[in-house]
N, C-alpha and C positions, 0 to 999 in steps of 0.2 A: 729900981730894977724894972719896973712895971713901963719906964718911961723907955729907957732904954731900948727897952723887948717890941715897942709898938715900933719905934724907931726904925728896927731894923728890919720888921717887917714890912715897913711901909717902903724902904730902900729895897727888898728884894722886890717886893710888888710891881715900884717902878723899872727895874731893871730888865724882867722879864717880860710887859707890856713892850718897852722901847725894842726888846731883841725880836719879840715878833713882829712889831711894825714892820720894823727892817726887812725879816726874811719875807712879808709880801711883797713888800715893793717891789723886791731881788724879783720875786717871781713874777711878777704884776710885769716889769719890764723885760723877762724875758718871754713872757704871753705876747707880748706888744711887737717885739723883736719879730719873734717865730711866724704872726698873723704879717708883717708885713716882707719878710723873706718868703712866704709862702705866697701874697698879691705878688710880690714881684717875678717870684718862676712863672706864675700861672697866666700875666699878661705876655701876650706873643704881638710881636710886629708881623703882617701880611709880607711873606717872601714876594710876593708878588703886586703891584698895584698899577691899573690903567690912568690915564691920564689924558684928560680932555682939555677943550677952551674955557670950559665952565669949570675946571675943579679947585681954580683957585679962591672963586668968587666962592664956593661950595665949602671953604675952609681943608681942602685935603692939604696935610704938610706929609711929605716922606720923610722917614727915620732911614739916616745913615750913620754910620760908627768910623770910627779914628780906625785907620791901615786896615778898611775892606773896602772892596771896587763893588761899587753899586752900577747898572747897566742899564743904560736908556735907551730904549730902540724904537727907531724911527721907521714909520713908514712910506718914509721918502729921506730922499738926500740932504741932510741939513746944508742951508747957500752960508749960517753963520751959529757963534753960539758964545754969552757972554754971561758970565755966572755975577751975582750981584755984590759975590766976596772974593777973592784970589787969596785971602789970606789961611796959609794954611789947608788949602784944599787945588786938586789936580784936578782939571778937566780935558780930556783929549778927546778926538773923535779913532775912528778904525782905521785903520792901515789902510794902504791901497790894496794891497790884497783881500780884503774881509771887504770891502767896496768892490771888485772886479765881482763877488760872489753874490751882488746885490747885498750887499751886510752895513745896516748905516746905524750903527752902532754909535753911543757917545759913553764914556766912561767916567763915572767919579768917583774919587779917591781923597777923603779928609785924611789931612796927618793929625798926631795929636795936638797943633797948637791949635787947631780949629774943633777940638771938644766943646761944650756948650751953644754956638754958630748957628742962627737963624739965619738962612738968604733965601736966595732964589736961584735961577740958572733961566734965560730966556733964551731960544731956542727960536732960528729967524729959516723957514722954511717960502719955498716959493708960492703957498698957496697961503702964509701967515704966518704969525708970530704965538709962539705956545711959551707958557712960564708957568716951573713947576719952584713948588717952595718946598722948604725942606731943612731939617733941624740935623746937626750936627749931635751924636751921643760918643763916649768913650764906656767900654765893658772891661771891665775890670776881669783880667784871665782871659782875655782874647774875646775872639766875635764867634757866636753860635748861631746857627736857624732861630728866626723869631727874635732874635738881638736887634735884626737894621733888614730893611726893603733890598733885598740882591736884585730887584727886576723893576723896569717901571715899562709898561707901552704907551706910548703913545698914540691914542686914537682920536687925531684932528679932522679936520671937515677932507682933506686927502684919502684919508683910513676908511672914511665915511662914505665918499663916492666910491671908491675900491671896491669897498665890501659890496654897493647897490649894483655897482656894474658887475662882478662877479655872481653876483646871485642871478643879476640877469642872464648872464650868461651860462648859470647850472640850470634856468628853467628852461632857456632855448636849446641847452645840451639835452634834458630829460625828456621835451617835446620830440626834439628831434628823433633819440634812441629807442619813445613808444612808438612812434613812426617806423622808424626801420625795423621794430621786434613787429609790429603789425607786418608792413611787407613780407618778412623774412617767413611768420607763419601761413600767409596768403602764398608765398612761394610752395612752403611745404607741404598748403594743402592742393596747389596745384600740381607738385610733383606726385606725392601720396595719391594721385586723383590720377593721374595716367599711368601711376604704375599700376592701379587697381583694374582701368581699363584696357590696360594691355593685359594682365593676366584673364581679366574676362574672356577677351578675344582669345584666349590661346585656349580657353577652355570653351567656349562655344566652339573654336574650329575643332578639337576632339569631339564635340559631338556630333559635328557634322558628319563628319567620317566616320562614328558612330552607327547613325542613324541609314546612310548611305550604303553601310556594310552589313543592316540587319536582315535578316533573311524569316521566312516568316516561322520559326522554330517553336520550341514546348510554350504553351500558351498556360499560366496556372494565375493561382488568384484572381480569378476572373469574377465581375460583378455585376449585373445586369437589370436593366433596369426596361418601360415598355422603349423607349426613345434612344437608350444608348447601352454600349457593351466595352467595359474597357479592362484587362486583359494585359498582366505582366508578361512581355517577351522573356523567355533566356531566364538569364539568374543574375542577381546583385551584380556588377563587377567592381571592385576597389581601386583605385587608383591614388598617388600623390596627394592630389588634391580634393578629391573625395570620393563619394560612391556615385557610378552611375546605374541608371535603371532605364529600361526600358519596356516601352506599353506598345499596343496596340487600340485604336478606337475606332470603333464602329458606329457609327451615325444610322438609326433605325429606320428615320422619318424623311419623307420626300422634301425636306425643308429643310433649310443652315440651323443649328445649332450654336450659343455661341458659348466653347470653351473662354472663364472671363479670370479665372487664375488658377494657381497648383500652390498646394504647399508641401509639405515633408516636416510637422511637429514645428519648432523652432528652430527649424534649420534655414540655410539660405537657397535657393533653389534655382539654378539655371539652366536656361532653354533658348533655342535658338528661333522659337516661335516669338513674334512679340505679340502678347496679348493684352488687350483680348482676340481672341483667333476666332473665327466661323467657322464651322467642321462642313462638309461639304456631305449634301445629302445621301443618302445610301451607299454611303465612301466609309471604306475602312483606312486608318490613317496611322503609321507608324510617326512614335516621336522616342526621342530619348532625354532625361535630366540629369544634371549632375545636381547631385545633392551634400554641400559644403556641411559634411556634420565628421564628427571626432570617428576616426577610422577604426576604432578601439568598440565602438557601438554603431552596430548596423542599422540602419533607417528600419520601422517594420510598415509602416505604409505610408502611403501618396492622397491625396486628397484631393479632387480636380469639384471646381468648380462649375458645372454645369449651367448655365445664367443662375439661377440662385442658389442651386440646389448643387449640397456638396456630397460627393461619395466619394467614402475612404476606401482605396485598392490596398489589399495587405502586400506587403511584400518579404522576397526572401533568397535565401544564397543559392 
């Protein structure tokens, strides 16, 4: 009995070692399965790949798939074009129409019997000869993004001067256009420059006819000094363009004086005196200024520059 009992437990012993082997392995190969269905979604083919004289030597092969059109575009007019396999795969160039639009398109199209298909396709241009290689795949449930290459450019020693000569031509266009923006502001500031001096002149001739119309009336703010007397005419008057004011100066001394500027705070100030001016001795002398300051705030004095010496006239409405 004793024999028996060992027996049977030595037959369950093994039965139940053998039945977990099993379920790892089960598992073991669907771990294996899983990690490479998962490498496989995660590697992607470039939708897009350029293509040079060097990239064959370079090892590029392009990935194309059974019943998807892969697109070769030239940047010149292929003179010919001869694929290294015909078997199973369609090579065309563009319509004449997709040509009239500058379009120099080549198109290839593996069928299925050309699944697994190493070739090539040399491409005979006027400037040289380009050869792309390129591996046939078939995708089980059709072609997705990242399945096969849908684009390839070519950029041959054509593409090459293209691209040099065009760039030359955007830096002779960018010279040119800072040229013309320079002019264009040298215009503006010629314009902006006579429109300034024309409204000058139209405000100096208001003061002239100002000054020529002043009579010698209420004298106030008057400042005095041993050598000179200067002595607001009238009252503020406003106008448009700003406020004018008018003085009177009295030269005390049997010698020129010389008035050498006027200001008004930081306002702009003009007079139809061009100074510096010589006051004329024991001469009383009417002037008037128009003072470019916000009409909203009245100038409250004048400041005249005496040769060094400056005194502030107050002024007022």
């Amino acid at each position: 009995m004793k024999r028996v009992y060992l027996l049977v437990t030595i037959i369950i012993t093994l039965l139940v070692v053998g039945t977990t082997k099993q379920t790892f392995a089960v598992d073991n190969k669907k771990k294996v399965k899983a990690v490479e269905a998962n490498a496989t979604s995660t590697v992607k083919v470039p939708y897009s790949l350029e293509v040079t004289e060097e990239s064959g030597s370079l090892g590029l092969v392009i990935t194309l798939a059974t019943n998807a059109i892969t697109t070769i575009k030239c940047p010149e007019e292929p003179v010919s074009f001869k694929p290294g396999s015909t078997i199973g795969i369609d090579v065309y160039q563009a319509s004449d129409f997709d040509k009239a639009l500058h379009r120099n398109e080549i198109y290839i199209r593996p069928r299925a019997e050309a699944a697994g298909t190493n070739t090539n396709l040399v491409i005979e241009f006027a400037s040289g000869p380009i050869a792309i290689f390129f591996r046939v795949v078939e995708v089980k449930g059709g072609n997705n993004a990242g399945d096969f290459t849908s684009e390839v450019i070519i950029k041959n020693s054509f593409y090459k001067d293209e691209l040099a000569r065009a760039n030359e031509t955007a830096l002779a266009s960018k010279a040119e256009n800072e040229k013309l923006l320079a002019r264009t502001k040298e215009l503006e500031k010629q314009l902006q420059d006579k429109i300034n001096s024309a409204c000058d002149e139209d405000k100096l001739t208001i003061l002239r006819i100002i000054e020529d119309s002043i009579v010698f009336t209420t004298r106030k703010n008057t400042i005095e000094q041993p050598n000179v007397k200067i002595s607001q005419l009238g009252r503020l008057q406003k106008t448009k363009n700003g406020w004018i004011a008018s003085f009177i100066i009295e030269n005390r001394t049997k010698d020129f004086i010389p008035l050498n500027k006027v200001e008004s705070l930081s306002n702009k100030v003009f007079s139809t005196w061009e100074l510096p001016k010589k006051l004329s001795p024991k001469t009383e002398t009417k002037v008037s200024f128009l003072i470019d300051a916000d009409l909203k705030e009245m100038p409250t004095e004048v400041t005249f520059f005496i040769g060094t010496t400056p005194l502030k006239v107050k002024t007022s409405y």
